[in-house]
N, CA, C and O atoms as a GROMACS GRO file, in nm:
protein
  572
    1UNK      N    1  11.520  17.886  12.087
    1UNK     CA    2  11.580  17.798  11.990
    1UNK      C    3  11.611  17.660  12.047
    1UNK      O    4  11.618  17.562  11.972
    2UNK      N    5  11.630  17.651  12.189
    2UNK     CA    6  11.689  17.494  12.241
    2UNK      C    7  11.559  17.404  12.262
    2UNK      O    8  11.556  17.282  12.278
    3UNK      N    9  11.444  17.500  12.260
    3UNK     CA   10  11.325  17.393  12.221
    3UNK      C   11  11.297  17.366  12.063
    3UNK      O   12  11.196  17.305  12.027
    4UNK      N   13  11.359  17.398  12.004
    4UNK     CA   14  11.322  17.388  11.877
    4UNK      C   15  11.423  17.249  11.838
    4UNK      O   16  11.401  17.151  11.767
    5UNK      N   17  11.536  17.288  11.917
    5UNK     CA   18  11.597  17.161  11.881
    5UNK      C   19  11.584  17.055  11.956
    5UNK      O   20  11.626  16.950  11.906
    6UNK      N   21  11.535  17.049  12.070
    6UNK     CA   22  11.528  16.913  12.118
    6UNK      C   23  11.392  16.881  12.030
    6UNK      O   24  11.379  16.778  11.965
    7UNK      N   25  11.310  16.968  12.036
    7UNK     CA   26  11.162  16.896  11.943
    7UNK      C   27  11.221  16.822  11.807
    7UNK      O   28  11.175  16.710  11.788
    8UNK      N   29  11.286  16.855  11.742
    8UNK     CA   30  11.352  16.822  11.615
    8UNK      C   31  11.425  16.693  11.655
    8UNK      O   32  11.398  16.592  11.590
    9UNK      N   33  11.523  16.682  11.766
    9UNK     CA   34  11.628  16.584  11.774
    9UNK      C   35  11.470  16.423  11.851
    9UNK      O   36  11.486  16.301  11.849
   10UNK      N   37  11.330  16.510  11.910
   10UNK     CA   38  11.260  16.394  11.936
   10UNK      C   39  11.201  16.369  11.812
   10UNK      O   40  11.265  16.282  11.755
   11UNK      N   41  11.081  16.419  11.727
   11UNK     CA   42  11.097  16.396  11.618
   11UNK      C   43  11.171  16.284  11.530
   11UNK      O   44  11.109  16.185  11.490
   12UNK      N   45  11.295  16.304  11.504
   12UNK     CA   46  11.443  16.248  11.422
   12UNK      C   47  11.395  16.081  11.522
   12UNK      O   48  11.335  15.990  11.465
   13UNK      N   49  11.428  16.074  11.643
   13UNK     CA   50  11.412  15.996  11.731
   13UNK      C   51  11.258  15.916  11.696
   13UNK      O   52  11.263  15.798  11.661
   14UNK      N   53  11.158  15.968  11.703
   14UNK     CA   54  11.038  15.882  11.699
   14UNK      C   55  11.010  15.842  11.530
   14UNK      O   56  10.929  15.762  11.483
   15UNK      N   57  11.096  15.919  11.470
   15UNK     CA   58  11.083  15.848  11.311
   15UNK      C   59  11.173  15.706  11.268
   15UNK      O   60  11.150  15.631  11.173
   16UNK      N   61  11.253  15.698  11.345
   16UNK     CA   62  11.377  15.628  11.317
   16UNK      C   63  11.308  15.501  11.423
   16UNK      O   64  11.336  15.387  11.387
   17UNK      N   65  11.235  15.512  11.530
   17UNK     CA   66  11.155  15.390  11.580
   17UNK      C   67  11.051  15.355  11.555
   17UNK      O   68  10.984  15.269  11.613
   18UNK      N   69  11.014  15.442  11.430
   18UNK     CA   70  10.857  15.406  11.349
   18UNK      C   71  10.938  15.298  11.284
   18UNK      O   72  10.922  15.185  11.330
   19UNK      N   73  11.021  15.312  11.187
   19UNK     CA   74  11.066  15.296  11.095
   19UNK      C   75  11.159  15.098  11.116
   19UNK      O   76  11.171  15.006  11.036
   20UNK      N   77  11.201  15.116  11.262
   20UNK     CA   78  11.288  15.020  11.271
   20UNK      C   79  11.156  14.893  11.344
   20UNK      O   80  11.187  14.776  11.364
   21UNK      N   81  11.052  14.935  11.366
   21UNK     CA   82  10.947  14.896  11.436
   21UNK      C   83  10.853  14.834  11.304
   21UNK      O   84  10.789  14.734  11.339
   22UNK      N   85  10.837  14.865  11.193
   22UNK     CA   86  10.815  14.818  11.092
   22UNK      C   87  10.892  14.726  11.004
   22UNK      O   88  10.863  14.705  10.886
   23UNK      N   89  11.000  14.666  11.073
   23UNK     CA   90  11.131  14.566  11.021
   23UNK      C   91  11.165  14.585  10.898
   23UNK      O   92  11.141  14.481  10.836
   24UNK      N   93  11.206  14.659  10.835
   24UNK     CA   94  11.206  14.678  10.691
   24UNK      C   95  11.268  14.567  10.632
   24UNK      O   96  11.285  14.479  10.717
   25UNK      N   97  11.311  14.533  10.513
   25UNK     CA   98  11.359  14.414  10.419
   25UNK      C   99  11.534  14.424  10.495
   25UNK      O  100  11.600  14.528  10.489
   26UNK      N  101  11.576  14.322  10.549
   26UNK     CA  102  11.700  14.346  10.603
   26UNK      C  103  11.821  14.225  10.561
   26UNK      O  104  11.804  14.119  10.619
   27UNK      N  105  11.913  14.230  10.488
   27UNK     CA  106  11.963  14.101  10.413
   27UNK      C  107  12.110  14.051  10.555
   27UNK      O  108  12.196  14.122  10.606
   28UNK      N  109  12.084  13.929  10.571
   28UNK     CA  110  12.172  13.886  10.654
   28UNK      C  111  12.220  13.739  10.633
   28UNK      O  112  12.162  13.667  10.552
   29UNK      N  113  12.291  13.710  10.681
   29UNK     CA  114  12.375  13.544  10.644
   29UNK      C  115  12.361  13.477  10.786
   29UNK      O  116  12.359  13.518  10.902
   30UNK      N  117  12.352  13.312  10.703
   30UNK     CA  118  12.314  13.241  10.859
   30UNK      C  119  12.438  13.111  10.795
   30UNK      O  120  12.546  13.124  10.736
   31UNK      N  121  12.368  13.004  10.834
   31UNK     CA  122  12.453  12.867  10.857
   31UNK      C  123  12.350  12.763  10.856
   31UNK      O  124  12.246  12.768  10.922
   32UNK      N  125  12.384  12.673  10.780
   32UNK     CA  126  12.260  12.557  10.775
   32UNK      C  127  12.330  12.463  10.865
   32UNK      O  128  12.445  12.422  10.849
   33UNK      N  129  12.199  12.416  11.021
   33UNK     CA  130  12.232  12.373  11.099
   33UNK      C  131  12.160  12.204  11.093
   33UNK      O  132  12.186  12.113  11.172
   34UNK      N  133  12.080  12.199  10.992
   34UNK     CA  134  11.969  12.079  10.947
   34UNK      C  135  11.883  12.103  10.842
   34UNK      O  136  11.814  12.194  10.798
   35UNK      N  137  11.922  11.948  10.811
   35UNK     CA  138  11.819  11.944  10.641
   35UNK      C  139  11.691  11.846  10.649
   35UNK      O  140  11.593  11.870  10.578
   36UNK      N  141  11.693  11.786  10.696
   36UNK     CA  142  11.540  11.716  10.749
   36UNK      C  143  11.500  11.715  10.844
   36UNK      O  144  11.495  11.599  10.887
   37UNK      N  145  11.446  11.822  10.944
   37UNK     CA  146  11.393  11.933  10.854
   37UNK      C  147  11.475  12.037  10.872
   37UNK      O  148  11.540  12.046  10.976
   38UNK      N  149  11.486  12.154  10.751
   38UNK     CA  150  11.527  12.220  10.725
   38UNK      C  151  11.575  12.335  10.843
   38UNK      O  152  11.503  12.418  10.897
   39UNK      N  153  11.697  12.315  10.862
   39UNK     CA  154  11.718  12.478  10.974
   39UNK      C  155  11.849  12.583  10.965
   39UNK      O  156  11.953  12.519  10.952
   40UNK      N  157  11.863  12.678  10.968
   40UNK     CA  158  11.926  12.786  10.938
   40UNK      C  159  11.939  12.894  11.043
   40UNK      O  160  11.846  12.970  11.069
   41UNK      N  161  12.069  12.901  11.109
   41UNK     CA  162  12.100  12.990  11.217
   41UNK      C  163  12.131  13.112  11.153
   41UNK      O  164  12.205  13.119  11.055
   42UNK      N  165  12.072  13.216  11.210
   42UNK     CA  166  12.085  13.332  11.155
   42UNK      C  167  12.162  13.396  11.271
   42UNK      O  168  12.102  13.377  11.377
   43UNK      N  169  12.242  13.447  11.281
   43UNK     CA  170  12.383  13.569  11.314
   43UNK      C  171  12.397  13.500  11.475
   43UNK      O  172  12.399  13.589  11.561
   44UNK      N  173  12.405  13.385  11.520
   44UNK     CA  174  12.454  13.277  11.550
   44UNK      C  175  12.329  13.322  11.690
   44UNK      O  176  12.372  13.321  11.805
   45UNK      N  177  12.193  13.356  11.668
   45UNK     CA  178  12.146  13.383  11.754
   45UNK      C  179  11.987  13.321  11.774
   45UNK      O  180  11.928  13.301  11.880
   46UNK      N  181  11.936  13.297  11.624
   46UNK     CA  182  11.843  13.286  11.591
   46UNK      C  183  11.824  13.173  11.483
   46UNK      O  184  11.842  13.190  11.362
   47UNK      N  185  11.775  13.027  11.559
   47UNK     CA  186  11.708  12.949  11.454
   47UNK      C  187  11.623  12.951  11.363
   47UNK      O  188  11.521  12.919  11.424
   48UNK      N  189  11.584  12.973  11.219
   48UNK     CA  190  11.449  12.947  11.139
   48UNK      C  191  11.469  12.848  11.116
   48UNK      O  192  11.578  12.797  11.095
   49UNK      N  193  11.329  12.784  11.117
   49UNK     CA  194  11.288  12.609  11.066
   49UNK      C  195  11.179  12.670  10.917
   49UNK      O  196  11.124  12.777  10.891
   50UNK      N  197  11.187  12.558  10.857
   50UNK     CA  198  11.110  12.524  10.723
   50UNK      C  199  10.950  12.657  10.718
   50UNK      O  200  10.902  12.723  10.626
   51UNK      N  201  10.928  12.650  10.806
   51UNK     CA  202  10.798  12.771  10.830
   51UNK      C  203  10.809  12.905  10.778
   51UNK      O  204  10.748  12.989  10.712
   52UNK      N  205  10.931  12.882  10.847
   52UNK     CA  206  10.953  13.029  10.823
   52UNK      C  207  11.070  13.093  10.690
   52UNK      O  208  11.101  13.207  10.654
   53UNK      N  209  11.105  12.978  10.652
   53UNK     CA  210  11.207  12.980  10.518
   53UNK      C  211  11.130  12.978  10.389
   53UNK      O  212  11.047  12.888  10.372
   54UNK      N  213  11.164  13.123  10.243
   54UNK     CA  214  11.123  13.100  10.107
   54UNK      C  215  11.232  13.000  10.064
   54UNK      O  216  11.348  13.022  10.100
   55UNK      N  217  11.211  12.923  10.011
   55UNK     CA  218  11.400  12.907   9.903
   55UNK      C  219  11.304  12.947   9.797
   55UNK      O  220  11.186  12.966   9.767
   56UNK      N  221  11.451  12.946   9.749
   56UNK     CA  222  11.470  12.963   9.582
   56UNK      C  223  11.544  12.872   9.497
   56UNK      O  224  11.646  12.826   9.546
   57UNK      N  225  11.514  12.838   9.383
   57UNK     CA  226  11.559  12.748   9.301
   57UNK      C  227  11.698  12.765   9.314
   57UNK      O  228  11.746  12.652   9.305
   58UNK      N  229  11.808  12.865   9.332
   58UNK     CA  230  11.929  12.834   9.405
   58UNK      C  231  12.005  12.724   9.488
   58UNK      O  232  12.114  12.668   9.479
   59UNK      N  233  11.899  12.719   9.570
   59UNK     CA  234  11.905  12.633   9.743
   59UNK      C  235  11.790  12.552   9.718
   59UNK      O  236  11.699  12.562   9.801
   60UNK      N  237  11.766  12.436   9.573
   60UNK     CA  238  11.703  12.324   9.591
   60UNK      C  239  11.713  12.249   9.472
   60UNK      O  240  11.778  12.282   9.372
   61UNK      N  241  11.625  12.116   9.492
   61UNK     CA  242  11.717  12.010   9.377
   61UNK      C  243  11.569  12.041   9.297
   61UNK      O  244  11.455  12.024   9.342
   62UNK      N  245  11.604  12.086   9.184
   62UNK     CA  246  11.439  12.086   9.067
   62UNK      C  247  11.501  11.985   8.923
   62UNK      O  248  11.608  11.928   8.902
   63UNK      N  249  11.368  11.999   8.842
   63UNK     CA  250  11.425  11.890   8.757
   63UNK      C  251  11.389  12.030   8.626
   63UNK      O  252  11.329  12.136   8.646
   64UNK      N  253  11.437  11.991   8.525
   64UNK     CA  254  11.409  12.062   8.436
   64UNK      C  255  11.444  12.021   8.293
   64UNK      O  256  11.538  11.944   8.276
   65UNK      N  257  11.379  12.065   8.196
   65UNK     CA  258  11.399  11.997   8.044
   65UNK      C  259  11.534  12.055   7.981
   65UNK      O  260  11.589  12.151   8.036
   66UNK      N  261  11.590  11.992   7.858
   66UNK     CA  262  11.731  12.014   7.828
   66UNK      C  263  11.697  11.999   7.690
   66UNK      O  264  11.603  11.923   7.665
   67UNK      N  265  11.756  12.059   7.591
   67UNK     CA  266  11.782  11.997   7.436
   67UNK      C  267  11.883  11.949   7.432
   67UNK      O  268  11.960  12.010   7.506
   68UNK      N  269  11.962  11.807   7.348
   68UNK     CA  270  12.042  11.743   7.364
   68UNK      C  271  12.042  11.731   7.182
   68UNK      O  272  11.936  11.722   7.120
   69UNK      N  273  12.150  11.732   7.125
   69UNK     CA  274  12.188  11.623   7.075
   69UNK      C  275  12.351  11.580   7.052
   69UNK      O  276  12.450  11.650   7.030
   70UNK      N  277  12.335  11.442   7.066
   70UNK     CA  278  12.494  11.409   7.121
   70UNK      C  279  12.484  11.292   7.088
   70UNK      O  280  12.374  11.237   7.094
   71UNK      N  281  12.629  11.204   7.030
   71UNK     CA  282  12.682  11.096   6.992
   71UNK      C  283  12.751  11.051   7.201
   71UNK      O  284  12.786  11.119   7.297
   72UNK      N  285  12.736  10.911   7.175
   72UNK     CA  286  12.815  10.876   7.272
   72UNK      C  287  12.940  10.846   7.269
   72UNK      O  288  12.959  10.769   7.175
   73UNK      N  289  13.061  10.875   7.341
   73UNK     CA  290  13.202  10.882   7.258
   73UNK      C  291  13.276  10.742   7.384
   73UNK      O  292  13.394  10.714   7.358
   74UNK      N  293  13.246  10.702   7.446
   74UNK     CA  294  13.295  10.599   7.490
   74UNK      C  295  13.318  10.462   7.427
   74UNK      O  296  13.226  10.408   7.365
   75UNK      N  297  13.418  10.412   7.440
   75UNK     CA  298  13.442  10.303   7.357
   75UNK      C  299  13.394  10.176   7.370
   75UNK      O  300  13.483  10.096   7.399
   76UNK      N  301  13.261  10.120   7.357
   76UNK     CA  302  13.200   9.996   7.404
   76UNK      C  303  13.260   9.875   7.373
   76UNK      O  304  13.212   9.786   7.444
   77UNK      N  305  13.346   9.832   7.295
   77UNK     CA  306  13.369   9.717   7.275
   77UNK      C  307  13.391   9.632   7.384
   77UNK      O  308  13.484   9.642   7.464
   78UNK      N  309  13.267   9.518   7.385
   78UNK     CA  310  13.269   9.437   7.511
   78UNK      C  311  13.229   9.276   7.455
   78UNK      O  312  13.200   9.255   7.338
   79UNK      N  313  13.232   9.179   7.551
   79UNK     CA  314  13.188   9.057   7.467
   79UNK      C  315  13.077   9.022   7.569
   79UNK      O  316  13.057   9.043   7.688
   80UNK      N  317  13.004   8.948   7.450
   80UNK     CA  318  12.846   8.850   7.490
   80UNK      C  319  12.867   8.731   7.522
   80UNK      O  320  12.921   8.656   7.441
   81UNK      N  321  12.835   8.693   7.624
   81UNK     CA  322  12.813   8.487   7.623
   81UNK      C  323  12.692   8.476   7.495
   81UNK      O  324  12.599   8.556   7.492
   82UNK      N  325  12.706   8.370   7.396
   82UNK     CA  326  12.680   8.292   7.344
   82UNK      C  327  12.562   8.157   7.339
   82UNK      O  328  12.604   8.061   7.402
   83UNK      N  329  12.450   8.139   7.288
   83UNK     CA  330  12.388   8.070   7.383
   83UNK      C  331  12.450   7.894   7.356
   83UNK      O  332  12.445   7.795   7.428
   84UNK      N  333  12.508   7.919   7.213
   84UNK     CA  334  12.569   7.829   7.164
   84UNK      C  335  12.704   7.773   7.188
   84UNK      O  336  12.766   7.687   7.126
   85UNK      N  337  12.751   7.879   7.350
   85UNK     CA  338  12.878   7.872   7.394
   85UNK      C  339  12.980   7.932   7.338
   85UNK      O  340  12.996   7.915   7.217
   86UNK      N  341  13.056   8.000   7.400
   86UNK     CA  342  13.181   8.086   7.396
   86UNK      C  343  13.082   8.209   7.409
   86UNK      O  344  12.979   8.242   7.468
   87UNK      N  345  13.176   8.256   7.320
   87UNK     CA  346  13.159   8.453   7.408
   87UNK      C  347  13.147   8.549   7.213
   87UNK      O  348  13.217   8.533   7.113
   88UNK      N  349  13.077   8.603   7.229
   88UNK     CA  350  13.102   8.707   7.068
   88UNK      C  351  13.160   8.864   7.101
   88UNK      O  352  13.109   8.917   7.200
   89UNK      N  353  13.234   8.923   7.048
   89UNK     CA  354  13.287   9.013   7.097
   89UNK      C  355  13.206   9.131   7.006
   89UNK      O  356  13.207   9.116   6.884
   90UNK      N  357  13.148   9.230   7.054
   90UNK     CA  358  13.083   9.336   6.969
   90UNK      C  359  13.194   9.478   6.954
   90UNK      O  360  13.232   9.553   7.044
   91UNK      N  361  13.215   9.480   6.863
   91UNK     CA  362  13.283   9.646   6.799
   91UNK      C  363  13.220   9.740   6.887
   91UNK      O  364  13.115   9.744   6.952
   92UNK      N  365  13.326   9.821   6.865
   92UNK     CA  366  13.294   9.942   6.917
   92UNK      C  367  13.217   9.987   6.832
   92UNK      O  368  13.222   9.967   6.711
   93UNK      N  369  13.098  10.086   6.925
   93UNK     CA  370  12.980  10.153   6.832
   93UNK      C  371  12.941  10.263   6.902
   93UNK      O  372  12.973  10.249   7.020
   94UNK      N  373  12.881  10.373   6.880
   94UNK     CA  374  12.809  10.480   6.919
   94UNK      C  375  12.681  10.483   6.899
   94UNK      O  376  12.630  10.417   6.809
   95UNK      N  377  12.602  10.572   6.994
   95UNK     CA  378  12.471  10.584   6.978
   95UNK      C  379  12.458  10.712   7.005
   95UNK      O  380  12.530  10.766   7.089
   96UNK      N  381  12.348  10.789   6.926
   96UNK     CA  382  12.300  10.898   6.920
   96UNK      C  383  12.135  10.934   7.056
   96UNK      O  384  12.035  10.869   7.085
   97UNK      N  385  12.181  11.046   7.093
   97UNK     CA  386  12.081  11.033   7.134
   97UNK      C  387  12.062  11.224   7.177
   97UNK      O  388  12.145  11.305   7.220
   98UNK      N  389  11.895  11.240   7.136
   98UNK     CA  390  11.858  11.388   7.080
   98UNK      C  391  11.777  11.380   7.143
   98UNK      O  392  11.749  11.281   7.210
   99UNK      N  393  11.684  11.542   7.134
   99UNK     CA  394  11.569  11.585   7.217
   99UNK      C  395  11.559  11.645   7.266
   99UNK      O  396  11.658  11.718   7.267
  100UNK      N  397  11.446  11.690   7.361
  100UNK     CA  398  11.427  11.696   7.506
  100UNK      C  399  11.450  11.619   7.597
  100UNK      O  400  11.399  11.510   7.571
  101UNK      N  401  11.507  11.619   7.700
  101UNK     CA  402  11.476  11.554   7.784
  101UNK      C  403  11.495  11.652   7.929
  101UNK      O  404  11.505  11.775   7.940
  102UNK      N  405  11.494  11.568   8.011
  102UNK     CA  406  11.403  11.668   8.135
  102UNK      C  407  11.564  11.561   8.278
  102UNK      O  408  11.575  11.446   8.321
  103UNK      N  409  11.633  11.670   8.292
  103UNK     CA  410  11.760  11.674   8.405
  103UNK      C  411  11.718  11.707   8.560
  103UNK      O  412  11.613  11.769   8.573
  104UNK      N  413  11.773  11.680   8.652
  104UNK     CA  414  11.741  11.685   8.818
  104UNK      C  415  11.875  11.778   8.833
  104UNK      O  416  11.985  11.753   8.786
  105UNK      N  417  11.837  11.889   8.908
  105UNK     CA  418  11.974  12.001   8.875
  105UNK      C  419  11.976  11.960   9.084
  105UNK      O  420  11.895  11.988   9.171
  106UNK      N  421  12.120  11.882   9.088
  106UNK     CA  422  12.137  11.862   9.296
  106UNK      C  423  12.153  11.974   9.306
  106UNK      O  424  12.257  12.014   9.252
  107UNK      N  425  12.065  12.081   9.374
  107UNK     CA  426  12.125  12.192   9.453
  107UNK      C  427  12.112  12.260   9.574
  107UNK      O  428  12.129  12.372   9.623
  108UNK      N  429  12.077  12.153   9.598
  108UNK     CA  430  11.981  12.108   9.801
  108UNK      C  431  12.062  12.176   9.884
  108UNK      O  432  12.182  12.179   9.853
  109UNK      N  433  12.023  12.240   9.995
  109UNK     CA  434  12.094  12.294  10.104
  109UNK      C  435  12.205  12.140  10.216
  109UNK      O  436  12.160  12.039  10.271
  110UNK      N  437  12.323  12.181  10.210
  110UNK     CA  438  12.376  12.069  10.302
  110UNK      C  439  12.359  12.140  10.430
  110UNK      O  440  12.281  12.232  10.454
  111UNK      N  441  12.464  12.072  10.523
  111UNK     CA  442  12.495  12.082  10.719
  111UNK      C  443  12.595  12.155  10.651
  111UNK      O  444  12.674  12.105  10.570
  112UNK      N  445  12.589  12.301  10.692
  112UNK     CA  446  12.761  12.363  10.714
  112UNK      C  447  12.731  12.454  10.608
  112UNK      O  448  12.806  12.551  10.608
  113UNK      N  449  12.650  12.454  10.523
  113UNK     CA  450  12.641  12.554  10.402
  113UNK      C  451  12.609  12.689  10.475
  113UNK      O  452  12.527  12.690  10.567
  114UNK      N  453  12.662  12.786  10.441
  114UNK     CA  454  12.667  12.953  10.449
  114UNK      C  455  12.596  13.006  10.363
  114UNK      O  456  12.614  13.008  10.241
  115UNK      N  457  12.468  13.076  10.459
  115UNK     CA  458  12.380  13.141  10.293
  115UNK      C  459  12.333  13.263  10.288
  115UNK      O  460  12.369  13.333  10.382
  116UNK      N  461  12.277  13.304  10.225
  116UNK     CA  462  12.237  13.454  10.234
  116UNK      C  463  12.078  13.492  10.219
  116UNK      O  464  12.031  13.482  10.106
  117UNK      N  465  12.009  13.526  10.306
  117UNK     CA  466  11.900  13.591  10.323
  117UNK      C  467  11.856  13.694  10.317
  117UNK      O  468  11.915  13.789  10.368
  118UNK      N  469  11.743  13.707  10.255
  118UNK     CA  470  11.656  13.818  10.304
  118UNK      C  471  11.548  13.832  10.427
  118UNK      O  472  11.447  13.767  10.403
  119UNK      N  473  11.546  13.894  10.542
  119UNK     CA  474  11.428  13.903  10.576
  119UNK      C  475  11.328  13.987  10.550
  119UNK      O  476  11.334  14.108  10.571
  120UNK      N  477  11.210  13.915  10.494
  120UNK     CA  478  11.083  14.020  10.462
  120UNK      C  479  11.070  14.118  10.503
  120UNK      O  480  11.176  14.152  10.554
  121UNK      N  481  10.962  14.223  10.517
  121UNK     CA  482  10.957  14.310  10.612
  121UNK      C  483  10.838  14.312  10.691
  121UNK      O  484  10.721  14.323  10.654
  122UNK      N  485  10.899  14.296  10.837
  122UNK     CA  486  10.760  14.268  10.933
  122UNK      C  487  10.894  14.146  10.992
  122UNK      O  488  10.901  14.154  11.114
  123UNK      N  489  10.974  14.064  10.946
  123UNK     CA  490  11.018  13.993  10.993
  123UNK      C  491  10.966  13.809  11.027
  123UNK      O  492  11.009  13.736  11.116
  124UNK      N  493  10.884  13.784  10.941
  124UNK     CA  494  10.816  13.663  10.980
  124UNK      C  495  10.875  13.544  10.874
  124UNK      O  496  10.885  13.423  10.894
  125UNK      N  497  10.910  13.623  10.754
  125UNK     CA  498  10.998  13.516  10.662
  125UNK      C  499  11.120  13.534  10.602
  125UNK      O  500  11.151  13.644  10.557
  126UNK      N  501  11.206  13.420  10.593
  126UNK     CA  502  11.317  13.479  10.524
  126UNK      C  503  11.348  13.388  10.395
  126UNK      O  504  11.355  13.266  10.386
  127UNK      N  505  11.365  13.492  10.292
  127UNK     CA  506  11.422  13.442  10.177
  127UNK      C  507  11.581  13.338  10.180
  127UNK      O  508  11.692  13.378  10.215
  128UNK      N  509  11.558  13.261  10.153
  128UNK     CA  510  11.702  13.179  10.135
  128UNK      C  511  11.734  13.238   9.976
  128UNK      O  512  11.670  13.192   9.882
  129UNK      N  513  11.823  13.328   9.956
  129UNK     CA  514  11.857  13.344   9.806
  129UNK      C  515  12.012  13.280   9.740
  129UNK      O  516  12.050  13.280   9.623
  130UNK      N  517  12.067  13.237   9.841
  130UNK     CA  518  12.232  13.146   9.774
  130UNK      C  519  12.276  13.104   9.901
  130UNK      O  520  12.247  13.127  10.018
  131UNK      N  521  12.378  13.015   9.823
  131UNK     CA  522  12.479  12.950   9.931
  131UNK      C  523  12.582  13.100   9.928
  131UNK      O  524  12.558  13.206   9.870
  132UNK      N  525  12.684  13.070  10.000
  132UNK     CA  526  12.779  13.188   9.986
  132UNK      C  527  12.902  13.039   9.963
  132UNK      O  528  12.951  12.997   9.859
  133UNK      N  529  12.918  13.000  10.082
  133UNK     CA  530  13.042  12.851  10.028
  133UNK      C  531  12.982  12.781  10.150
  133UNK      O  532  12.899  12.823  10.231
  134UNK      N  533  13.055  12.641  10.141
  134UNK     CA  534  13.109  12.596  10.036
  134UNK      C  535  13.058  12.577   9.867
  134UNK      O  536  12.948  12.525   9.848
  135UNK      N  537  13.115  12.608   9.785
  135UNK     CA  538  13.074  12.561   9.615
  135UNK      C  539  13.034  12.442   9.667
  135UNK      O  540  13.086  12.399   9.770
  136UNK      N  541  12.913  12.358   9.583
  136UNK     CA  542  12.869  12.240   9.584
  136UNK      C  543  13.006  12.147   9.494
  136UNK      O  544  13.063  12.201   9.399
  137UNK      N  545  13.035  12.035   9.532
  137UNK     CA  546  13.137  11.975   9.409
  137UNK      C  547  12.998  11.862   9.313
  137UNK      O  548  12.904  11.786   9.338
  138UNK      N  549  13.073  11.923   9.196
  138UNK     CA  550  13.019  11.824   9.091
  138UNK      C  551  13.070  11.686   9.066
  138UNK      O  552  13.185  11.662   9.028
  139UNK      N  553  12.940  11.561   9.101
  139UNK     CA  554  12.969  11.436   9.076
  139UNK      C  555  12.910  11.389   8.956
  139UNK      O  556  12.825  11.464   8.909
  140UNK      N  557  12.933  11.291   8.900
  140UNK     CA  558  12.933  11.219   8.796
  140UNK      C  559  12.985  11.179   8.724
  140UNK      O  560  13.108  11.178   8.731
  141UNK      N  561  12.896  11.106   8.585
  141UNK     CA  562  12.954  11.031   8.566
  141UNK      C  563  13.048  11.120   8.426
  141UNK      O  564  13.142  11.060   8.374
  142UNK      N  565  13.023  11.224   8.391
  142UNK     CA  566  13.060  11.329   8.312
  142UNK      C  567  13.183  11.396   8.337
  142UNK      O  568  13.269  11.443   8.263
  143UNK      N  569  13.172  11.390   8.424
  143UNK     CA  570  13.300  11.476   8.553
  143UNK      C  571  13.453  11.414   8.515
  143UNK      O  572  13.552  11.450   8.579
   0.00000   0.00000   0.00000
């Protein structure tokens, strides 16, 4: 019987180094150390550069179409120079404005961002799938 179990416990043993020898899909978090060009420390041991990084529309700036329709609610009243001299003062007015139109969504990797990966399996690429933090802060002129 004590050969039966060491055969079993080698076995258990040479499956488990088939297995880890084939890198399976393994999800881990790094640190963005550079953005032109792109680099990402993974478990404070291992640089990937741009080669070896997927992103995902998560972790980049894309542009994309929008339906809109919307009045402008700011209060314009401002004055004109005149060509005839002095100044004309124009009312406040609104403008409409509808459609499609097509937005730039910032969602670029910064220095210092914390993110979360996948590595493929085989180990040669890694998915960038989110920031973890910091939240990006929203600028504009909306804001």
């Amino acid at each position: 019987m004590p050969d039966a179990v060491e055969l079993l416990k080698t076995l258990k043993k040479a499956a488990v180094e088939a297995v880890e020898a084939t890198k399976p899909v393994q999800v881990c978090y790094g640190k963005v150390t550079g953005t032109s060009p792109l680099k990402i420390l993974v478990d404070q041991k291992l640089t990937l550069g741009e080669g070896q990084l997927v992103l995902t529309r998560n972790v980049i700036d894309y542009e994309m179409d929008i339906s809109v329709s919307h009045w402008t609610v700011a209060e314009t009243k401002h004055t004109h120079p005149v060509t005839s001299g002095g100044t004309a003062t124009a009312t406040s007015h609104r403008h409409q404005y509808k459609g499609k139109k097509k937005i730039t969504v910032h969602n670029a990797l910064q220095n210092g961002d914390a993110v979360v990966l996948i590595r493929e399996q085989g180990g040669q690429k890694y998915i960038v799938i989110d920031r973890i933090k910091p939240i990006p802060k929203t600028e504009g002129e909306w804001v």
